[in-house]
PDB file with one MODEL, atoms N, CA, C and O in Angstrom:
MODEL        1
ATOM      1  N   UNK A   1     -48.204  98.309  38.151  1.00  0.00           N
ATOM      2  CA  UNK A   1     -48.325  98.433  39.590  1.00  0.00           C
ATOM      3  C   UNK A   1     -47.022  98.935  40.196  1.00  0.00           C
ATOM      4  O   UNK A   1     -46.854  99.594  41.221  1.00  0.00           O
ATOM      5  N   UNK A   2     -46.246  98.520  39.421  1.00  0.00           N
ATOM      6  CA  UNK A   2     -44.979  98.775  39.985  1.00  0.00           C
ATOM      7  C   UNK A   2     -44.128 100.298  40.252  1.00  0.00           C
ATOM      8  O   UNK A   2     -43.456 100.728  41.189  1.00  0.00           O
ATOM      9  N   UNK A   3     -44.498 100.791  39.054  1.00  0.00           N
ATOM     10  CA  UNK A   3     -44.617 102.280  38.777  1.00  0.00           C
ATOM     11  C   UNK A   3     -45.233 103.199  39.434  1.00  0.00           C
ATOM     12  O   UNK A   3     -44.852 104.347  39.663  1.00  0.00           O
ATOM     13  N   UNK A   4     -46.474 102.532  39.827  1.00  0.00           N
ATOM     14  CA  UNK A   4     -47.127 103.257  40.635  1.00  0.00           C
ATOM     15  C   UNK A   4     -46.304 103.196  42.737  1.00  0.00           C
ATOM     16  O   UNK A   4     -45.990 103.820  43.750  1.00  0.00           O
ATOM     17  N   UNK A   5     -46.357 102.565  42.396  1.00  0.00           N
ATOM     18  CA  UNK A   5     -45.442 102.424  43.604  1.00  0.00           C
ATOM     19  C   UNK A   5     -43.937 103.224  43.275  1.00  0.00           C
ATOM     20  O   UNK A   5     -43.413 103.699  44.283  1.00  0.00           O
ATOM     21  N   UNK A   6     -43.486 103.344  42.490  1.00  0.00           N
ATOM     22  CA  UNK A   6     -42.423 104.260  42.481  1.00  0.00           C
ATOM     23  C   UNK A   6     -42.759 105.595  42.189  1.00  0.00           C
ATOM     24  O   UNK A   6     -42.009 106.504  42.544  1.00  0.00           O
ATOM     25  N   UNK A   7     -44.017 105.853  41.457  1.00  0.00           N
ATOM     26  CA  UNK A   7     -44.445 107.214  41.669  1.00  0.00           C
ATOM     27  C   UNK A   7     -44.554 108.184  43.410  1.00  0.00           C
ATOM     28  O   UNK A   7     -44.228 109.258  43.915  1.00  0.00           O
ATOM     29  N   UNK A   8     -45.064 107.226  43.658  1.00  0.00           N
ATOM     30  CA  UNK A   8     -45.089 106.834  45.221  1.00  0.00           C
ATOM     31  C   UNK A   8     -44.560 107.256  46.465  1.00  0.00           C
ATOM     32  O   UNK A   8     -45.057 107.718  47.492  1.00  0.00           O
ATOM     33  N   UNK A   9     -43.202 106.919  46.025  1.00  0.00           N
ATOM     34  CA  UNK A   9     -42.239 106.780  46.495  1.00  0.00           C
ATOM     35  C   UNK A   9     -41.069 108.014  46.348  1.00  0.00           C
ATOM     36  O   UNK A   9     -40.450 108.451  47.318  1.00  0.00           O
ATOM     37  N   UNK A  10     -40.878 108.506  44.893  1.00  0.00           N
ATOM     38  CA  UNK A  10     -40.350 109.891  44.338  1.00  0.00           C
ATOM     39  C   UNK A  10     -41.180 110.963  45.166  1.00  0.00           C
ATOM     40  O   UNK A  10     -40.674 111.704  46.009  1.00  0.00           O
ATOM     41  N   UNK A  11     -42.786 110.945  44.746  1.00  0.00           N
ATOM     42  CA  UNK A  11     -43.604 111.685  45.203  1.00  0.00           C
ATOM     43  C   UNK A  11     -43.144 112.404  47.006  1.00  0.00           C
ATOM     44  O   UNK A  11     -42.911 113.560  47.360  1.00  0.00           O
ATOM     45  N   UNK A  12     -43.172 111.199  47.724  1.00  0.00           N
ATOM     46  CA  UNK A  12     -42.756 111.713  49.126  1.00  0.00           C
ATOM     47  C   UNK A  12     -41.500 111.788  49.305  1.00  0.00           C
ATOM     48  O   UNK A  12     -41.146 112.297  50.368  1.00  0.00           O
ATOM     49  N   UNK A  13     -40.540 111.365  48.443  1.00  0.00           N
ATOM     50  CA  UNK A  13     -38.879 111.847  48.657  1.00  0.00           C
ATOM     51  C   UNK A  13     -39.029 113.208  48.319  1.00  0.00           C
ATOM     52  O   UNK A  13     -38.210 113.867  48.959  1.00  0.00           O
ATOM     53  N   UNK A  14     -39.783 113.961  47.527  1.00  0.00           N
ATOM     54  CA  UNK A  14     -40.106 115.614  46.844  1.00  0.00           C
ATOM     55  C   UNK A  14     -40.140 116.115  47.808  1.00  0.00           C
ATOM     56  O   UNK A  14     -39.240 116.852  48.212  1.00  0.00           O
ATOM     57  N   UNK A  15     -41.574 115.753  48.665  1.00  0.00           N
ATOM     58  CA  UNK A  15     -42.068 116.653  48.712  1.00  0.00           C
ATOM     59  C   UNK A  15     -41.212 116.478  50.414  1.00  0.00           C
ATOM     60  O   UNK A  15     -41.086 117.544  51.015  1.00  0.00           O
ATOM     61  N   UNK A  16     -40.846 115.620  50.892  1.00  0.00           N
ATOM     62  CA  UNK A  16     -39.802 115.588  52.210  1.00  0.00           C
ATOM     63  C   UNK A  16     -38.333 116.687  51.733  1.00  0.00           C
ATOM     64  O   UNK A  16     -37.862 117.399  52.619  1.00  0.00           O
ATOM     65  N   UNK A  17     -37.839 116.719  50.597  1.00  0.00           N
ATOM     66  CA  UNK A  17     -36.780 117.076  50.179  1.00  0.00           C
ATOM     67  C   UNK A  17     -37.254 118.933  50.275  1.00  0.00           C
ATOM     68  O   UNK A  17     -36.498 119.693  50.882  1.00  0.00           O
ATOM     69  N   UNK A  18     -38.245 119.345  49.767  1.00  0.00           N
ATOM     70  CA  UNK A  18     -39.135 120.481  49.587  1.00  0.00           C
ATOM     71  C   UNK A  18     -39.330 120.845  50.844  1.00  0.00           C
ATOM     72  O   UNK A  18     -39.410 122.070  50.749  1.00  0.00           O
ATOM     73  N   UNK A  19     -39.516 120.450  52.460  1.00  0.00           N
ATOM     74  CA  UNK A  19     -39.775 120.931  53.222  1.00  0.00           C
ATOM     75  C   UNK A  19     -38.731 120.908  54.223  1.00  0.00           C
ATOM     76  O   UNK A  19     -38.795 121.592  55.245  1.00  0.00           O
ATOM     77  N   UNK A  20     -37.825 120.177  53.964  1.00  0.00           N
ATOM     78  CA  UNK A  20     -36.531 120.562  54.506  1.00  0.00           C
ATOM     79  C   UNK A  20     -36.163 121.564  54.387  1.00  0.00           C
ATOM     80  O   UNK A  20     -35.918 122.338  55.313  1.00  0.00           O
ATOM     81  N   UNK A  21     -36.049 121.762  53.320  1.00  0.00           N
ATOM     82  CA  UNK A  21     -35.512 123.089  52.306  1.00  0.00           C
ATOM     83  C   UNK A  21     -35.836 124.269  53.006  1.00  0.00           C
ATOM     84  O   UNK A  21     -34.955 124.929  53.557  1.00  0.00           O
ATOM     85  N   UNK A  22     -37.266 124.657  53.036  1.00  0.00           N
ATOM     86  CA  UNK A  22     -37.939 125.496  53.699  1.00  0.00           C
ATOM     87  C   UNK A  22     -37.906 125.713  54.872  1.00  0.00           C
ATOM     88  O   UNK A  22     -38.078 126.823  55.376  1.00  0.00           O
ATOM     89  N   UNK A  23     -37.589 124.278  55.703  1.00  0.00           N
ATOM     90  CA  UNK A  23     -37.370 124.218  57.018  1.00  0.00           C
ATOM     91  C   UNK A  23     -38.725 123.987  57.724  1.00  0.00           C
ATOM     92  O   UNK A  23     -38.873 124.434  58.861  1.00  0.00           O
ATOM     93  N   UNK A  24     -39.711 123.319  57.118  1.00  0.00           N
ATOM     94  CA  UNK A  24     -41.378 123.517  57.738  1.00  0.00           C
ATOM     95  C   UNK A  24     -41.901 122.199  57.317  1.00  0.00           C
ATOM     96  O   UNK A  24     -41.475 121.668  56.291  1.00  0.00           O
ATOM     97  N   UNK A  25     -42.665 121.729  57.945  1.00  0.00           N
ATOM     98  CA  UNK A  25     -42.936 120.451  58.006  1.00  0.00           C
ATOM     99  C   UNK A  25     -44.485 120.620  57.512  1.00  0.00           C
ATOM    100  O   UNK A  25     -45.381 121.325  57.976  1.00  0.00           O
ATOM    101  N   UNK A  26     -44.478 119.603  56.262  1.00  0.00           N
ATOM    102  CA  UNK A  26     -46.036 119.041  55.953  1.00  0.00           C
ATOM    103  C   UNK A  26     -47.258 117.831  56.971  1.00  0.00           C
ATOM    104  O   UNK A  26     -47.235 116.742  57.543  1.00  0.00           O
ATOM    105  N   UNK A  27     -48.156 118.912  56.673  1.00  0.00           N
ATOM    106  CA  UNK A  27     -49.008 118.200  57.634  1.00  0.00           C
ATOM    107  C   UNK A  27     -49.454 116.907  57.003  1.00  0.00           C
ATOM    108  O   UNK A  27     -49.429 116.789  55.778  1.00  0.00           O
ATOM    109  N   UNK A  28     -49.948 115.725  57.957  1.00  0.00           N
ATOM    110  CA  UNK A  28     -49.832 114.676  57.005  1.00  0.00           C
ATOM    111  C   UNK A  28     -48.918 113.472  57.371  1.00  0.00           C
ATOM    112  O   UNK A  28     -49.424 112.383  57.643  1.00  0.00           O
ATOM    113  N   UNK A  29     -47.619 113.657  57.376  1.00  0.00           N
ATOM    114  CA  UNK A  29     -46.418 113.227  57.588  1.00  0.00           C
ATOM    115  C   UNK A  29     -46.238 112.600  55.983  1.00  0.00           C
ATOM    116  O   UNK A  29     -46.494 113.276  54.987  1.00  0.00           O
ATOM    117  N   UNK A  30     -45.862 111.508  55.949  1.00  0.00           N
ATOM    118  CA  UNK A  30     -45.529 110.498  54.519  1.00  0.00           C
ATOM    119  C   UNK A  30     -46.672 110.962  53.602  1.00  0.00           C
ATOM    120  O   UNK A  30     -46.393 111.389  52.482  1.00  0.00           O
ATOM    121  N   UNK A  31     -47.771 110.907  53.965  1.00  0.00           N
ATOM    122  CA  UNK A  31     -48.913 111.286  52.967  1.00  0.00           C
ATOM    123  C   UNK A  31     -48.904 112.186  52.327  1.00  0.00           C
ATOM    124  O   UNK A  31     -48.964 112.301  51.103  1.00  0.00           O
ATOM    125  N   UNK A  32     -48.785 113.328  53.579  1.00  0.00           N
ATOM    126  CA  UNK A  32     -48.392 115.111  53.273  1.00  0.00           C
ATOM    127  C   UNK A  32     -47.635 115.517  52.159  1.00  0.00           C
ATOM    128  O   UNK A  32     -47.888 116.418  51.360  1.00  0.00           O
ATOM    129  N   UNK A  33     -46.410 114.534  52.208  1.00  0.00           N
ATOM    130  CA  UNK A  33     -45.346 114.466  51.486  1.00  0.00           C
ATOM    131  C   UNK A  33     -45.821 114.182  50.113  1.00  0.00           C
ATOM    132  O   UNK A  33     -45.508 114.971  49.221  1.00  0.00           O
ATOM    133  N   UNK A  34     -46.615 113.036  49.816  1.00  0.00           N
ATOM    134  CA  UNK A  34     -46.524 112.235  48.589  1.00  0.00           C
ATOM    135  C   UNK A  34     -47.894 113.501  47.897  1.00  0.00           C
ATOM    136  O   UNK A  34     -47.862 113.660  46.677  1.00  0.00           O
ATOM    137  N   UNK A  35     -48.852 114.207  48.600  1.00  0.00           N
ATOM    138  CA  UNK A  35     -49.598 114.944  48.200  1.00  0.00           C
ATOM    139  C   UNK A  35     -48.628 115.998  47.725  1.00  0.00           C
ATOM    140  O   UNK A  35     -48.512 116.171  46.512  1.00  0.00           O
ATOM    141  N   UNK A  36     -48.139 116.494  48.311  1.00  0.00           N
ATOM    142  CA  UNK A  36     -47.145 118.187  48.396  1.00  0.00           C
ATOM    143  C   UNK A  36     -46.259 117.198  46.920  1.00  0.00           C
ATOM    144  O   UNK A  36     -46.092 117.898  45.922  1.00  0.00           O
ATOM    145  N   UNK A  37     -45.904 116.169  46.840  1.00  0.00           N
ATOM    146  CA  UNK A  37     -44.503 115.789  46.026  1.00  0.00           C
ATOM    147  C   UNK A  37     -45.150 115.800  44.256  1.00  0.00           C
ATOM    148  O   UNK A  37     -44.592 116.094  43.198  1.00  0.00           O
ATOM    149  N   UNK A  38     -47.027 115.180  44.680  1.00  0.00           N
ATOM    150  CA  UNK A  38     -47.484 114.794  43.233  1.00  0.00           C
ATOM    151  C   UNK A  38     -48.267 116.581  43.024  1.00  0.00           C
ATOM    152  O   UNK A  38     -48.604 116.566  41.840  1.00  0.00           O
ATOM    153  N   UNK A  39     -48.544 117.554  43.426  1.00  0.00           N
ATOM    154  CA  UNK A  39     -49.191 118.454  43.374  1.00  0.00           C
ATOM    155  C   UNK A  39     -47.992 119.509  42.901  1.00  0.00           C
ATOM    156  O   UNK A  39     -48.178 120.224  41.917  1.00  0.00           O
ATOM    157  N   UNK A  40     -46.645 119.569  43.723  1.00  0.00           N
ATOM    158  CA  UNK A  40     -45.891 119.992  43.261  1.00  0.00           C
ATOM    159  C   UNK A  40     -45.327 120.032  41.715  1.00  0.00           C
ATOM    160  O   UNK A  40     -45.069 120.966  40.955  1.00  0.00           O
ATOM    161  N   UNK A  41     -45.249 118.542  41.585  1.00  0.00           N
ATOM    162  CA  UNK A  41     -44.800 117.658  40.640  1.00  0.00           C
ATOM    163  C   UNK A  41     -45.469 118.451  39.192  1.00  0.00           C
ATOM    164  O   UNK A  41     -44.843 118.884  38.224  1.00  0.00           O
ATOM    165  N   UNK A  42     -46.860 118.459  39.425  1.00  0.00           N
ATOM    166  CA  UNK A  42     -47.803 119.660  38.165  1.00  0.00           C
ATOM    167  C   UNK A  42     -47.453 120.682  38.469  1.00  0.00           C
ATOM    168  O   UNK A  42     -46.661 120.999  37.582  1.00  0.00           O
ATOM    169  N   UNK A  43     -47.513 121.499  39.199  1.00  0.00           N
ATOM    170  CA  UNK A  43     -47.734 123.081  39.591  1.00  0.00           C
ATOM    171  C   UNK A  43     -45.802 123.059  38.697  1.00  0.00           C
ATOM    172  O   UNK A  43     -45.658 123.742  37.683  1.00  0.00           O
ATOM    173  N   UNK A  44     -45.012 122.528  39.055  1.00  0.00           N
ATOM    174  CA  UNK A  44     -43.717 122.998  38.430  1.00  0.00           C
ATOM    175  C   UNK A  44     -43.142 122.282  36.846  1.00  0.00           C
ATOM    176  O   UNK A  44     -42.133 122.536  36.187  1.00  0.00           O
ATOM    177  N   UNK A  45     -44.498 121.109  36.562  1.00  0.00           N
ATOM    178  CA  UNK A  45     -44.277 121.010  35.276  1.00  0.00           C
ATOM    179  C   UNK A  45     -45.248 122.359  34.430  1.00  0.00           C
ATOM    180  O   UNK A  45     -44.761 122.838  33.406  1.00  0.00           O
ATOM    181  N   UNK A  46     -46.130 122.702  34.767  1.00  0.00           N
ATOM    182  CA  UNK A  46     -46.996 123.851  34.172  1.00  0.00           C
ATOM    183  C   UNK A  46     -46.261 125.137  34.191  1.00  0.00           C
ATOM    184  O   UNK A  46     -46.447 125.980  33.313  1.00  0.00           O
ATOM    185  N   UNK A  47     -45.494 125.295  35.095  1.00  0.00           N
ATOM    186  CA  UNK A  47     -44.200 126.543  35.177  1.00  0.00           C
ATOM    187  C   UNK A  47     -43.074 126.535  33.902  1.00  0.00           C
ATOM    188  O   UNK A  47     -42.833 127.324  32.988  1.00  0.00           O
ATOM    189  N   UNK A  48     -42.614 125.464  34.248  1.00  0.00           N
ATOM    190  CA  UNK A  48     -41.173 125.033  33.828  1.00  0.00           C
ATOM    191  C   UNK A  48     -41.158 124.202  32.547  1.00  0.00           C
ATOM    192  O   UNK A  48     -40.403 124.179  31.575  1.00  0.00           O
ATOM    193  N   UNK A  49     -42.377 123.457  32.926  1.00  0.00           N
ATOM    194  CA  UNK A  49     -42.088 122.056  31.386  1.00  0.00           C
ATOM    195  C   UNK A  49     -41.428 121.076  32.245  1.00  0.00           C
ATOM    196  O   UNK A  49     -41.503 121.022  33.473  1.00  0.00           O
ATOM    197  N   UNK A  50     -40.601 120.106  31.256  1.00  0.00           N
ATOM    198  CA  UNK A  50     -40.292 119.133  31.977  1.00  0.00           C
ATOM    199  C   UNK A  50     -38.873 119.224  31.746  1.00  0.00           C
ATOM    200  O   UNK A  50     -38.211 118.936  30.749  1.00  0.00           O
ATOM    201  N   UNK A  51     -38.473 119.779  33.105  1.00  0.00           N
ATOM    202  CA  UNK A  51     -36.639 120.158  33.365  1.00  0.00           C
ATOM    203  C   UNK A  51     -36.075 119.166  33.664  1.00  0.00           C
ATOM    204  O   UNK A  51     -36.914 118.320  33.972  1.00  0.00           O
ATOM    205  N   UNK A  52     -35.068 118.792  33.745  1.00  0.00           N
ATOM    206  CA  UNK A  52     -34.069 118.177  34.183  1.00  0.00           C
ATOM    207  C   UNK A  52     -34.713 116.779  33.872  1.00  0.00           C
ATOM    208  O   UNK A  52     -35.511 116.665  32.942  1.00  0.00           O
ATOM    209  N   UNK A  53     -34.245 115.393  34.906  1.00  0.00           N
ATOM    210  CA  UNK A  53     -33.722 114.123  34.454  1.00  0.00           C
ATOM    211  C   UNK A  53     -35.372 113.576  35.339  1.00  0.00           C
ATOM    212  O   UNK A  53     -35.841 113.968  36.408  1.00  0.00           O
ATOM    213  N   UNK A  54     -35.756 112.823  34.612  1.00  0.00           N
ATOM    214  CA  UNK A  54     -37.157 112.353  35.110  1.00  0.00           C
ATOM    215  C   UNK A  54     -37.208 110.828  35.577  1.00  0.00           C
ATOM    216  O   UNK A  54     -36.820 109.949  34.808  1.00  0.00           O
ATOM    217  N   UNK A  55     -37.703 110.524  36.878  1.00  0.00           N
ATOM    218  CA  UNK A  55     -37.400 109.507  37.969  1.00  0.00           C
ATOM    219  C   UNK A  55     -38.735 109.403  38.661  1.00  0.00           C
ATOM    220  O   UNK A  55     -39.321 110.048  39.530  1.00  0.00           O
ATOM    221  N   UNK A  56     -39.003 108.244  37.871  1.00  0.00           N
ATOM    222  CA  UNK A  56     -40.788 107.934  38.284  1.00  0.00           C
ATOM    223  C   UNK A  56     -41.770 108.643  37.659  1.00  0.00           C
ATOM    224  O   UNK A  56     -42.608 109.186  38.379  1.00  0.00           O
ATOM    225  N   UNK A  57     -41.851 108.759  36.427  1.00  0.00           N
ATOM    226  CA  UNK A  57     -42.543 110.101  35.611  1.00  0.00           C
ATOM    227  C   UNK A  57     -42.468 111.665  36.682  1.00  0.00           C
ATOM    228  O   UNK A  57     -43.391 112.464  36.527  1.00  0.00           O
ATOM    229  N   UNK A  58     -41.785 111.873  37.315  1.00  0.00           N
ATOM    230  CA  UNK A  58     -41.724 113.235  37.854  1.00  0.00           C
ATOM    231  C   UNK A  58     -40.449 113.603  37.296  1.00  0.00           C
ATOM    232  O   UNK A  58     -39.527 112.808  37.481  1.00  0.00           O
ATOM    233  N   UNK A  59     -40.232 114.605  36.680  1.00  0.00           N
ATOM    234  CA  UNK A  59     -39.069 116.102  36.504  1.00  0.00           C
ATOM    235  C   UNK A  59     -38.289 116.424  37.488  1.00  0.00           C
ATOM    236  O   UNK A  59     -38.241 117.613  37.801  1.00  0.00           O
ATOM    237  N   UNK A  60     -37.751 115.769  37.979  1.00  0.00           N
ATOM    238  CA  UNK A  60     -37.197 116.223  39.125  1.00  0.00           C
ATOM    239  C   UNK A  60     -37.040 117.693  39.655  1.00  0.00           C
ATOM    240  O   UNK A  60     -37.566 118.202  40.645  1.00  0.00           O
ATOM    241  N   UNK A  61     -35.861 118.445  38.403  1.00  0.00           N
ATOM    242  CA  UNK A  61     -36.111 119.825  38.894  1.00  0.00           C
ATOM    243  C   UNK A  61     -37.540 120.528  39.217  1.00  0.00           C
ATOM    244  O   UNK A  61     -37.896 120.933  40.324  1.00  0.00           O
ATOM    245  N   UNK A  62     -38.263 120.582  38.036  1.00  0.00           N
ATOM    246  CA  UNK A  62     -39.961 121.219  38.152  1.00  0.00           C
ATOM    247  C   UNK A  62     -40.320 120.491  39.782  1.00  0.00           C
ATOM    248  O   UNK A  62     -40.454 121.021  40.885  1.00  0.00           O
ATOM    249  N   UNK A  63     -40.383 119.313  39.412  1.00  0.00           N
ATOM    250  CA  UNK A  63     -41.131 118.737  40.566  1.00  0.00           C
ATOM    251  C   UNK A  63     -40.549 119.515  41.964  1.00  0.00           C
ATOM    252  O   UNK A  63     -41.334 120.310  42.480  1.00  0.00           O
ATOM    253  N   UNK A  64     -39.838 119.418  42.309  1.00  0.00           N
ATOM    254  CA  UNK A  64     -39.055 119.946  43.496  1.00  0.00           C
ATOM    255  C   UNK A  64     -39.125 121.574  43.417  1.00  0.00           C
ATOM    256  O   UNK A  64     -39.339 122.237  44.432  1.00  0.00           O
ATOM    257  N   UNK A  65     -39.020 121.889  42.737  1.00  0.00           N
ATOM    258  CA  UNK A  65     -39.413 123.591  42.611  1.00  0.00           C
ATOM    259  C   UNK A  65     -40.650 123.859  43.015  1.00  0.00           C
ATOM    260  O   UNK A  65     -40.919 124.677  43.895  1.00  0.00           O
ATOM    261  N   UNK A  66     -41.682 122.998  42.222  1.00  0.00           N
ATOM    262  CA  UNK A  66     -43.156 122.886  42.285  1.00  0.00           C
ATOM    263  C   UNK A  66     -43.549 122.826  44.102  1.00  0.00           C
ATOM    264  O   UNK A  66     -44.191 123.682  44.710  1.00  0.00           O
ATOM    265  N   UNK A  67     -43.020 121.710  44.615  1.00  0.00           N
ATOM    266  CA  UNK A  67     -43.313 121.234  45.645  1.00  0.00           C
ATOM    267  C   UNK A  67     -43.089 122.560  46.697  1.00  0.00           C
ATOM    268  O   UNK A  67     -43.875 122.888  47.586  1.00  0.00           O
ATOM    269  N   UNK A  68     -41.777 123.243  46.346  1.00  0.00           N
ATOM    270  CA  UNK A  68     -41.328 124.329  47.036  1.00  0.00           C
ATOM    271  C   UNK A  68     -42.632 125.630  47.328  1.00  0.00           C
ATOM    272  O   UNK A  68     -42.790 126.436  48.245  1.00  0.00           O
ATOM    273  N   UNK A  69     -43.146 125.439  46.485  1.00  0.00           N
ATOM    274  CA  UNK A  69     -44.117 126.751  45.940  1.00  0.00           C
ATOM    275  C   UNK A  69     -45.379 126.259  46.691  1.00  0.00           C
ATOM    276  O   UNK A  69     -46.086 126.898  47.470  1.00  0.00           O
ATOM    277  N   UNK A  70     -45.465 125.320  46.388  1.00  0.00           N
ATOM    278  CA  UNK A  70     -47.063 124.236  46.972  1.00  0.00           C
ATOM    279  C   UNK A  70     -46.611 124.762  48.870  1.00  0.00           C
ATOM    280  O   UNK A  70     -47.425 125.428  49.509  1.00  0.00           O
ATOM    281  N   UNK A  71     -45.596 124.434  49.339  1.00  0.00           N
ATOM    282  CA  UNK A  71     -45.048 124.412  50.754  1.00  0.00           C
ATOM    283  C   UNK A  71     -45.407 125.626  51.273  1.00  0.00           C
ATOM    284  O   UNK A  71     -46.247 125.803  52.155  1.00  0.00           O
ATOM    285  N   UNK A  72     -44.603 126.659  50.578  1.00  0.00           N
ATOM    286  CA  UNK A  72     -44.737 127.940  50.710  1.00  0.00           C
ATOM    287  C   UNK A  72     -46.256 129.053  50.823  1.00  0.00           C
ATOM    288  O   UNK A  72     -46.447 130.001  51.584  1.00  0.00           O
ATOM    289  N   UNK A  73     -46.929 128.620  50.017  1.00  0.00           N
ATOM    290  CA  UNK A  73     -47.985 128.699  49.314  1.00  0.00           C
ATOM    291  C   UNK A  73     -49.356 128.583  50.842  1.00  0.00           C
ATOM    292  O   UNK A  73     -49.966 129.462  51.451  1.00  0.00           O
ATOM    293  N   UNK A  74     -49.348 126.885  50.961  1.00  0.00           N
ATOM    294  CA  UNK A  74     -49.674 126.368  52.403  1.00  0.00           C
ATOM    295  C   UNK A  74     -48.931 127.005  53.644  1.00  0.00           C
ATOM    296  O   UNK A  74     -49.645 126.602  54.562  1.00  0.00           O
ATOM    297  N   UNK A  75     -48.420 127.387  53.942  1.00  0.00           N
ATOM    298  CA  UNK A  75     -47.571 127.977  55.168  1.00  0.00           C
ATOM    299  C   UNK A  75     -48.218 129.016  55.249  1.00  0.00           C
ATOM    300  O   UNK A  75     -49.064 129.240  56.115  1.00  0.00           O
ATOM    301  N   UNK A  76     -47.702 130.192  53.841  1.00  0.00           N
ATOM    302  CA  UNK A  76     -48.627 131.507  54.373  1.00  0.00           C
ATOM    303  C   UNK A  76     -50.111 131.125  54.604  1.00  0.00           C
ATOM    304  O   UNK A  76     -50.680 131.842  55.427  1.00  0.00           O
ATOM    305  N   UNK A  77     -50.950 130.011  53.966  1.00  0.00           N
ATOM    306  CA  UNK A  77     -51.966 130.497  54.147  1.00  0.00           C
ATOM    307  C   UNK A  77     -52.475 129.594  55.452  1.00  0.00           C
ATOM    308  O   UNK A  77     -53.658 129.262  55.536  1.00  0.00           O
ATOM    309  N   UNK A  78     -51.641 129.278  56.314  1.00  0.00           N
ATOM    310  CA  UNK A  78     -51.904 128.050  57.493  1.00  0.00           C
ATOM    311  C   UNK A  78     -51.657 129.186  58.607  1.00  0.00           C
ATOM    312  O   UNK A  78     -52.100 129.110  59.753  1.00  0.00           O
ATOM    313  N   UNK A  79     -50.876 130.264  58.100  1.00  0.00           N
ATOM    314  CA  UNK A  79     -50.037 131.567  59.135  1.00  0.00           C
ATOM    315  C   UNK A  79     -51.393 132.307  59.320  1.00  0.00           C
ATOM    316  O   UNK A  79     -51.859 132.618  60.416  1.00  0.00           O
ATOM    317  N   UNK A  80     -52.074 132.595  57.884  1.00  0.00           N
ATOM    318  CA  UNK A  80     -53.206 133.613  57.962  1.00  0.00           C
ATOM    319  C   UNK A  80     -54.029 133.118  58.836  1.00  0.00           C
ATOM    320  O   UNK A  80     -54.574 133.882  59.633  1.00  0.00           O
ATOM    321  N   UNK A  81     -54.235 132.008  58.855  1.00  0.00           N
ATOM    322  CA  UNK A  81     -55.663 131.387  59.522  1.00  0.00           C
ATOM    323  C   UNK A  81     -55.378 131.298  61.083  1.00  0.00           C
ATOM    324  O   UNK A  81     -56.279 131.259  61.920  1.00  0.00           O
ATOM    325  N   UNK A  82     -54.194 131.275  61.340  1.00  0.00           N
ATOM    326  CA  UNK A  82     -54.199 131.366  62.556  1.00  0.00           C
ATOM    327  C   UNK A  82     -54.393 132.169  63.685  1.00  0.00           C
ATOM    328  O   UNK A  82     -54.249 131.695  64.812  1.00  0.00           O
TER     329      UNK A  82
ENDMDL
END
């Protein structure tokens, strides 16, 4: 249980860390985050593998790269629709 709660927890530090970055905010708020952080989290282990130092079963580097792409990804296509 506990783990899971720190998955949790990494998950929305990502994906908050990921949209700073970008400068664009996930819809959602905390949720947004922990979606964008665990979606990322695959999309940049399937890229990358598993880079760097791992904190809550997430990769940190992949994960955060991942998340970047997931952000990016959603933006253009939130721009199109508008």
């Amino acid at each position: 249980m506990l783990s899971f709660i720190w998955s949790l927890i990494v998950g929305g530090v990502l994906g908050a860390i990921a949209g700073a970055i970008l400068g664009r905010d996930v819809p959602g708020g905390v949720v947004g985050n922990i979606i964008v952080g665990f979606i990322g989290s695959w999309v940049g282990t399937m890229l990358l593998g598993n880079f760097g130092p791992v904190i809550g079963g997430f990769p940190i580097i992949s994960a955060l790269i991942g998340a970047i792409i997931c952000i990016a990804i959603y933006s253009f296509i939130a721009k199109r629709m508008a």
